[in-house]
Structure formats: structure tokens, C-alpha cells
ROKOLRO-109142 format. One line per 2 residues: number of its first residue (from 0); their letters; for each residue x, y, z of N, C-alpha, C. Coordinates in nm, 2 decimals. Atoms other than C-alpha are relative to their C-alpha. Layout:
NUM) a) X,Y,Z,X,Y,Z,X,Y,Z | ...
//
This chain:
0) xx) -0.10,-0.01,-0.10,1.36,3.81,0.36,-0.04,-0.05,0.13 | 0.03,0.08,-0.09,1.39,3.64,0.67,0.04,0.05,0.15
2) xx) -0.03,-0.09,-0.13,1.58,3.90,0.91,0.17,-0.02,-0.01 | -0.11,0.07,-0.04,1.88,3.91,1.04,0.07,-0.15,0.03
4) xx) -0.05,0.20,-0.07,2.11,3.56,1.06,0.11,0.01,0.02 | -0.16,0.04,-0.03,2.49,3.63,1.03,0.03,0.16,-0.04
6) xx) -0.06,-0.13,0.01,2.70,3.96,1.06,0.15,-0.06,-0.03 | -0.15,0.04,-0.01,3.06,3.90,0.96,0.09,0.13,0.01
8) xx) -0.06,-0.09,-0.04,3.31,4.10,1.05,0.16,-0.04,-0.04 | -0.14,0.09,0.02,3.65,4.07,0.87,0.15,0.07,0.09
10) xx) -0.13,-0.01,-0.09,4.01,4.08,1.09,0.09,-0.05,-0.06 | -0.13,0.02,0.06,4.36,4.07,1.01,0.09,-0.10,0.09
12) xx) -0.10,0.08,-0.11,4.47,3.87,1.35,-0.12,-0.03,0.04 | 0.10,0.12,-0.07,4.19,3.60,1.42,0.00,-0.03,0.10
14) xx) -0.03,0.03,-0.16,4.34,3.47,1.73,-0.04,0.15,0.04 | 0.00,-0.10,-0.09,4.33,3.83,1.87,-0.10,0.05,0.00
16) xx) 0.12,-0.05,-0.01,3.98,3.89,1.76,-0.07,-0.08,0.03 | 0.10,0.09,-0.06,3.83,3.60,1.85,0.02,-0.01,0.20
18) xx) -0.04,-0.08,-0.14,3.99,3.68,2.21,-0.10,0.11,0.07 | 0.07,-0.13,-0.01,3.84,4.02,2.18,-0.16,-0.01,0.04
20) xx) 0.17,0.04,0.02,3.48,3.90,2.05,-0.03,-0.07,0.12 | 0.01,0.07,-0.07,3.50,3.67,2.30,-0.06,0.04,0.15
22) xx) 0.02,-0.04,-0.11,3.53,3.91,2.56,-0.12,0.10,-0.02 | 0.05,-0.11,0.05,3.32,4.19,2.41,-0.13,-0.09,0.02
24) xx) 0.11,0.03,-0.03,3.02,3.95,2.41,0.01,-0.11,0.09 | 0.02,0.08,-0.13,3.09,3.73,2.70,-0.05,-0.12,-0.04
26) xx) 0.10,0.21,0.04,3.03,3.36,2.48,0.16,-0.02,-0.05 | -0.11,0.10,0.04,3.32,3.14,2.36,-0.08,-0.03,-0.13
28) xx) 0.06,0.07,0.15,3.26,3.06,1.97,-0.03,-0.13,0.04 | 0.12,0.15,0.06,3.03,2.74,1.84,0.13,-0.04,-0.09
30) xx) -0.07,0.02,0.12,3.27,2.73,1.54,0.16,0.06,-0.02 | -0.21,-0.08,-0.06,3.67,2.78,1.60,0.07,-0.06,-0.14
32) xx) -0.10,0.07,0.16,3.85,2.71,1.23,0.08,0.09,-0.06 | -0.11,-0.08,0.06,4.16,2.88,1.09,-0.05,0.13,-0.10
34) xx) 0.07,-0.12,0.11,3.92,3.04,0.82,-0.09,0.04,0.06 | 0.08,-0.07,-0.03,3.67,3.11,1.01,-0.08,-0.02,0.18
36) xx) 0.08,-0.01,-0.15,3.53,3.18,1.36,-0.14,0.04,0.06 | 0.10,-0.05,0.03,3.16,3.21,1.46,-0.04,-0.02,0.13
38) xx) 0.08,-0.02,-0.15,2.95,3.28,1.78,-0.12,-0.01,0.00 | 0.17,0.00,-0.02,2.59,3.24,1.84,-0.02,0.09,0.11
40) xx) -0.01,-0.15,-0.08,2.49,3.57,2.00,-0.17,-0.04,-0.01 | 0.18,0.07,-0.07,2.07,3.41,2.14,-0.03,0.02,-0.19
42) xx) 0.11,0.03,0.13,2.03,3.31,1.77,0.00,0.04,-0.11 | -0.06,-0.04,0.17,2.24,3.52,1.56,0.11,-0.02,0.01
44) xx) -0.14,-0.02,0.05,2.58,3.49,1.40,0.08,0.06,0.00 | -0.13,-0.14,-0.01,2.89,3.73,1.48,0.07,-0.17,-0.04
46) xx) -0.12,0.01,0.09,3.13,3.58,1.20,0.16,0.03,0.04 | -0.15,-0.03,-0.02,3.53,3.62,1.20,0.08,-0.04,-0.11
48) xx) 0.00,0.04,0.18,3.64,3.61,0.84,0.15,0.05,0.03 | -0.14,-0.05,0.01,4.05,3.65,0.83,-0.01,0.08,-0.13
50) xx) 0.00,-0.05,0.14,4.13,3.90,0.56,0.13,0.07,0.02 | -0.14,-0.09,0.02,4.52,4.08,0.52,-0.06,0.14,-0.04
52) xx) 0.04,-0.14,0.09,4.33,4.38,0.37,-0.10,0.08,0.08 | 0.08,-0.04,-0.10,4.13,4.49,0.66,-0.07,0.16,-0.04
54) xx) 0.06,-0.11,0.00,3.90,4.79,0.53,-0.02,0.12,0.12 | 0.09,-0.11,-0.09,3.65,4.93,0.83,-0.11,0.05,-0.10
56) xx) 0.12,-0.11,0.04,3.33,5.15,0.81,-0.07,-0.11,-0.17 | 0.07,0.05,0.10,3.19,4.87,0.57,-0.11,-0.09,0.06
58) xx) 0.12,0.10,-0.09,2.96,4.68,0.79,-0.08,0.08,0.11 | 0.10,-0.04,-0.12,2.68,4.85,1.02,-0.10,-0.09,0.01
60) xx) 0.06,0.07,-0.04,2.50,4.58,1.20,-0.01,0.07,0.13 | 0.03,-0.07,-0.14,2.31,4.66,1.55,-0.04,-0.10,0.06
62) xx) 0.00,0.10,-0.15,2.31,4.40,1.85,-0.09,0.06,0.07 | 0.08,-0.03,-0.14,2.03,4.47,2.08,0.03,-0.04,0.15
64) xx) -0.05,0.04,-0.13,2.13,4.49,2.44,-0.15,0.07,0.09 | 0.13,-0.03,-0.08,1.91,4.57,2.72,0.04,0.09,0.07
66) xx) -0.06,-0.16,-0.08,2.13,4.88,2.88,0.09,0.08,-0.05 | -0.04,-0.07,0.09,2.28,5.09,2.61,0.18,0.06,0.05
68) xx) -0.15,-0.11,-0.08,2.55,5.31,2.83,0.07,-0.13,0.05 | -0.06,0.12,-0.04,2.63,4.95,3.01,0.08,-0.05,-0.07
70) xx) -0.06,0.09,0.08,2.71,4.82,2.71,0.12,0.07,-0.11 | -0.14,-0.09,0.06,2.93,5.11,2.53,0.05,-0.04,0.09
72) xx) -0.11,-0.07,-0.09,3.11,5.17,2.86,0.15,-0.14,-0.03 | -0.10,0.12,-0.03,3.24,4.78,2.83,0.04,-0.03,-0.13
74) xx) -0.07,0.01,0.14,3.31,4.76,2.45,0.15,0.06,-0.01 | -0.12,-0.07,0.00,3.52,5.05,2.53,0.11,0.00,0.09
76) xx) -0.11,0.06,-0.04,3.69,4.93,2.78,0.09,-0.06,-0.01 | -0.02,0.13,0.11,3.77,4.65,2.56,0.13,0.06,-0.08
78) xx) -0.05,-0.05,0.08,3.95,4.90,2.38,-0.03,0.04,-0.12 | 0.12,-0.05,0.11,3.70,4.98,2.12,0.04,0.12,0.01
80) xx) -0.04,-0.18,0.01,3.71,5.38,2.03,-0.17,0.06,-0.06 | 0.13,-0.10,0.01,3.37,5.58,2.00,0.00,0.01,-0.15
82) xx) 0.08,-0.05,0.14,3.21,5.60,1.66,-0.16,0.09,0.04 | 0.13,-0.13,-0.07,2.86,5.74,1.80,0.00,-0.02,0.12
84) xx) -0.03,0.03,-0.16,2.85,5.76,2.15,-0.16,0.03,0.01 | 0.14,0.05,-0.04,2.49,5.64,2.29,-0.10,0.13,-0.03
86) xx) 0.11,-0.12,0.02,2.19,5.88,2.17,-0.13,-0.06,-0.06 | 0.12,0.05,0.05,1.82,5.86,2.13,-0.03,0.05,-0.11
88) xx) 0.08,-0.02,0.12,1.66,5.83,1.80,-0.15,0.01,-0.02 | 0.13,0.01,0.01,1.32,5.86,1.86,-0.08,-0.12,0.14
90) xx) 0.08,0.07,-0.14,1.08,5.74,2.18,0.14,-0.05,0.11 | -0.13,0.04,-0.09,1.31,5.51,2.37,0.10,-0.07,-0.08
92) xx) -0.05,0.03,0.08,1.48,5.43,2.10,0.14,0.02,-0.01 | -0.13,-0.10,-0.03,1.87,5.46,2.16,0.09,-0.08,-0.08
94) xx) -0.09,0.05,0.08,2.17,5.36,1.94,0.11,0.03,0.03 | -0.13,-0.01,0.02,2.53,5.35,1.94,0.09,-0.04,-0.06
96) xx) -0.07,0.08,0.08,2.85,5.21,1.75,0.17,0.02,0.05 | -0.12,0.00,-0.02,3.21,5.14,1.84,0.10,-0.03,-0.12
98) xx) -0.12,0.06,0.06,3.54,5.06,1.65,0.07,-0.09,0.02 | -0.13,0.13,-0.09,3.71,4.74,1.74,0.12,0.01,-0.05
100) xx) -0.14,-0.02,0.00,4.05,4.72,1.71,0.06,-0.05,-0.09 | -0.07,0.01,0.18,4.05,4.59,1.33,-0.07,0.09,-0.06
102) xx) 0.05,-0.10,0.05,3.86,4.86,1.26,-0.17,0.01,-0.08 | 0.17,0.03,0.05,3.50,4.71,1.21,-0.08,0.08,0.09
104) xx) 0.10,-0.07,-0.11,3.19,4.90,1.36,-0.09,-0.11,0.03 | 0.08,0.08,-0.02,3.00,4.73,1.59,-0.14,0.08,0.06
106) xx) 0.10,-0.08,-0.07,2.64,4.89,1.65,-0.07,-0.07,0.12 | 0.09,0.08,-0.14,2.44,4.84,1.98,-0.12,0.08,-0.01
108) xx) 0.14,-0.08,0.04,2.05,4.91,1.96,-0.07,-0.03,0.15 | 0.11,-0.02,-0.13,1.81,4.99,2.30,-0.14,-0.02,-0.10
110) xx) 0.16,-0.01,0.09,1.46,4.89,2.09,-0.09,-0.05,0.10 | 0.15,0.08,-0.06,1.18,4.77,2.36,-0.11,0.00,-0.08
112) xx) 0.08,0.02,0.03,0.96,4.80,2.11,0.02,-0.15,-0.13 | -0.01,0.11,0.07,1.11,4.49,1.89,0.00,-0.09,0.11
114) xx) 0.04,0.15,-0.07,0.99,4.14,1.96,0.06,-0.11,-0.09 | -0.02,0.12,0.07,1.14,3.83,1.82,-0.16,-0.05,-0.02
116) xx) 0.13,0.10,0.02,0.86,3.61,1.64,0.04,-0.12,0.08 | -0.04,0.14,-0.11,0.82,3.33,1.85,-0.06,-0.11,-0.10
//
């Protein structure tokens, strides 16, 4: 295994989540196509998979940010809805997860102790 590379995340209204995504992570997709939508997030993949059948609570992936509470507050502003609301798991170790508005979770992770391989 090689790590993390691509998280997809499936929606029922593309246009309005690629909007969303857009704003939630502050990039403009690489890849804009009727089937599918994709962003490069420093080197990973946030997906946009249309689907009519919209589940939820099937995908827990975690985004590393660099200010935990900073980065709930603006998901939720977004209009996201609280699934865990920011808490430490151990040392400095802090985690959180939102709802987006097709009903995917998106996790946010505080780790200073992970290092990309260079």
C-alpha cells in the first residue's frame, strides 16, 4: 500500500457540489466532466462522483489541516452540520468530521506528528 491518493465522495447535484467543494477547500477543480469532478488537495484527490442514490456515513477520510477549530468553524459555515465536533484523541492529536450537504462526512485531522515522505 502506498497511502492515501483519491477520496471520492458521491453527490446527487454536481454542479452544487463542486461549488460547495470548491469553496470548502478554497481550489477550483483540475478535472471538471459531467461524470466526474476532481481537485488536487497538495497531492491528494477529493473526487465528485454523481450518483441519484446518495447514501452518507459510507466514507470516513481525514484532511489534515493546520488549525482544527479554524477549519470546522468554515465547513460549517458552508453549511455542513456537526458529526464530531473537534476533540483530542491523544497528545496533540485532534480530529473532527462534518456533513456536507449530500450527506458525505468529511473528516479534518490536527496530526504534527505526520510527515509526508519526501
Amino acid at each position: 500500500m502506498l497511502g492515501l491518493r483519491t477520496t471520492v465522495y458521491k453527490v446527487s447535484d454536481l454542479v452544487a457540489a463542486k461549488d460547495w467543494y470548491s469553496k470548502a477547500f478554497k481550489i477550483e477543480p483540475y478535472f471538471d466532466e459531467p461524470f466526474y469532478v476532481g481537485f488536487n488537495i497538495a497531492g491528494y484527490e477529493l473526487g465528485l462522483l454523481p450518483d441519484e442514490n446518495v447514501k452518507g456515513d459510507n466514507v470516513l477520510s481525514y484532511w489534515g489541516v493546520s488549525n482544527i477549530q479554524e477549519s470546522f468553524d468554515h465547513l460549517i459555515d458552508l453549511g455542513a452540520k456537526v458529526h464530531e465536533a473537534p476533540n483530542n484523541v491523544g497528545g496533540e492529536l485532534m480530529v473532527a468530521s462534518v456533513i456536507d450537504p449530500w450527506e458525505n462526512i468529511i473528516g479534518i485531522i490536527y496530526n504534527p506528528y505526520f510527515k509526508l515522505p519526501e
